[in-house]
N, C-alpha and C positions, 0 to 999 in steps of 0.2 A: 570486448563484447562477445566474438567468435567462442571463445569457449567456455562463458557463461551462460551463452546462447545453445550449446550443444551441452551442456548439463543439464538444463532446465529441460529442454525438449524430450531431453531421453526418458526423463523423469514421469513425461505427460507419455510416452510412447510404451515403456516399460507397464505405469499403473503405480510406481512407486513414490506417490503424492503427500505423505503424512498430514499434511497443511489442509487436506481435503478434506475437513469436515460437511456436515449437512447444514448447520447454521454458521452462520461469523460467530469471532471473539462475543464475548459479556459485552465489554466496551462501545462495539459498534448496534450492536443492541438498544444500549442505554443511550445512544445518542438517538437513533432512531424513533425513540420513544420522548427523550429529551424537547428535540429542536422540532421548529414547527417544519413541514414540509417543504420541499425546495430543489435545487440543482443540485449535485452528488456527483463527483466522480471516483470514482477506485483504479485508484493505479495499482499494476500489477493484481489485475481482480483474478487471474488465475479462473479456476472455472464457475466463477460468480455466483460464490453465495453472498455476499456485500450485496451487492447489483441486485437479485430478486430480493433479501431481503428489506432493503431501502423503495425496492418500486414498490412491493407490497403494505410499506407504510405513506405511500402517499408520493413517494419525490420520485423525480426525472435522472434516468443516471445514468454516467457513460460509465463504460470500463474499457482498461486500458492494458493487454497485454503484450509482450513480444513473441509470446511463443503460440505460435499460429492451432498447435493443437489444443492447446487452453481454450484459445478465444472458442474453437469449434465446440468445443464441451461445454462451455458456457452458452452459446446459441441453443443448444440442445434445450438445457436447462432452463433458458429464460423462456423456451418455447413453449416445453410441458409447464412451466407454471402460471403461465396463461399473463405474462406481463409486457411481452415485446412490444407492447405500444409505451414504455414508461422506461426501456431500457435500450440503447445503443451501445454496439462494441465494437473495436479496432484493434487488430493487431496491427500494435506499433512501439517506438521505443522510446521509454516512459524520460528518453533528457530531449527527445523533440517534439514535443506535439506542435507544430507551429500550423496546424489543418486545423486547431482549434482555439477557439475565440468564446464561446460561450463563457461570461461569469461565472463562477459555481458559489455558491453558498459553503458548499461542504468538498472536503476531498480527504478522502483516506487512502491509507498504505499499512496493508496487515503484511510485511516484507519483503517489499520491493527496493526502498532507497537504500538498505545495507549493501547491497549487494553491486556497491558500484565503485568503480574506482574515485579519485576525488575531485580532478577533472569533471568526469560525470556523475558526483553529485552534485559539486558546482551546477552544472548546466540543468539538472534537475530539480534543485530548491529552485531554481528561479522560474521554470517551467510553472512550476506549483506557485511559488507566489504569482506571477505574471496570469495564471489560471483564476484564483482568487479573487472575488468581489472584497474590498476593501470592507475590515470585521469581518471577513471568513474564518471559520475554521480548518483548520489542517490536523486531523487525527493521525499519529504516524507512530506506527508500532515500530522497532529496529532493534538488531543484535548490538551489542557495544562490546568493546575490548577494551578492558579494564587493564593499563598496566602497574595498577599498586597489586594483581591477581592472576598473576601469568598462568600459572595451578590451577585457575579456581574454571577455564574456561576455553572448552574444544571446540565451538561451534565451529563450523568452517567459514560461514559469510556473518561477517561482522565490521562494525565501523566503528575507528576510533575516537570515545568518547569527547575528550574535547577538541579534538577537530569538529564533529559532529555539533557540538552547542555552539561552540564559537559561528561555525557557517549558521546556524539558524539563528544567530541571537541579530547576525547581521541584515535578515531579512525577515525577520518574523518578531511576534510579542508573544515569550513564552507564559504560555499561563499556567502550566501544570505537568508537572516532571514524576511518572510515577516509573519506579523499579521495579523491576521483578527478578526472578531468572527462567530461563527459558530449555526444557531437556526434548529434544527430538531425535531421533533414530538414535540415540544412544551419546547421544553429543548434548554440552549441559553450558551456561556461559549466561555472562546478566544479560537484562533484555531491557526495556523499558517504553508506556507509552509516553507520548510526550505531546501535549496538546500547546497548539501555535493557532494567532491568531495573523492575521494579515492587517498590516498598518491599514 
């Protein structure tokens, strides 16, 4: 955790965010528009464009980061856009939320569960189910390493693809497996959303 914790940080300290656009993914877009309004949480919301744009359509949303300058950037944000009554956030570490108890309807991850050892993804599917109103959705964007494609993919934080489905097939109902690939700061490797429902 210690030195994924001081990459991430320095990231937020430097300015050097790529991930830091003004809107979310298409994806969280389309769901926003999608589902009818509700609980929402975003893990790993980083500096919360998820979070405003989910309170701005309607829903209650926490976010959930560990690196404390994030969350501060995200306060910032939810403050100028005039939604802090519709958005709560924590720095915290997204394999323990055990301070939260609220059902959520919705929970997304635009990059945070890759990046974890397998221990602590373990402890964090289950977070996230255990989070979940039973028929939740769980939106979860993630790096995968593909080894039929050793060549094909630099990413640095990525999780291995059927390790990755096997744990979610055990806690979750997968409804839709979309591929992509994914090129940031010059690093390139498949990606894929994968939308999960909760038993």
């Amino acid at each position: 955790m210690s030195d994924r914790f001081q990459r991430m940080r320095e990231r937020y300290l430097t300015g050097e965010i790529p991930w830091d656009h003004p809107d979310p993914p298409p994806e969280i877009i389309a769901l926003s528009q999608e589902l009818p309004p509700g609980r929402a949480i975003d893990l790993g919301c980083g500096t919360g464009r998820a979070c405003i744009w989910l309170a701005r359509a309607g829903w209650q949303v926490d976010g959930v980061d560990f690196v404390p300058e994030a969350i501060a950037m995200a306060q910032e944000r939810v403050a100028a856009a005039g939604v802090g009554d519709r958005v709560r956030l924590f720095v915290a570490d997204a394999t323990n939320l055990a301070f939260l108890n609220e059902p959520y309807d919705l929970a997304i991850d635009v990059g945070c569960g890759h990046g974890f050892s397998e221990p602590e993804l373990y402890a964090y599917l289950d977070e996230v189910r255990r989070l979940l109103k039973p028929g939740g959705l769980f939106a979860f964007f993630v790096h995968l390493s593909d080894a039929t494609k050793p060549d094909a993919q630099t990413l640095k934080t990525r999780v291995d693809q059927n390790l990755l489905m096997s744990a979610l097939q055990e806690r979750f109902i997968i409804e839709q497996f979309v591929p992509g690939e994914t090129i940031v700061m010059g690093q390139r490797g498949p990606s894929a959303w994968i939308y999960l429902r909760r038993p």
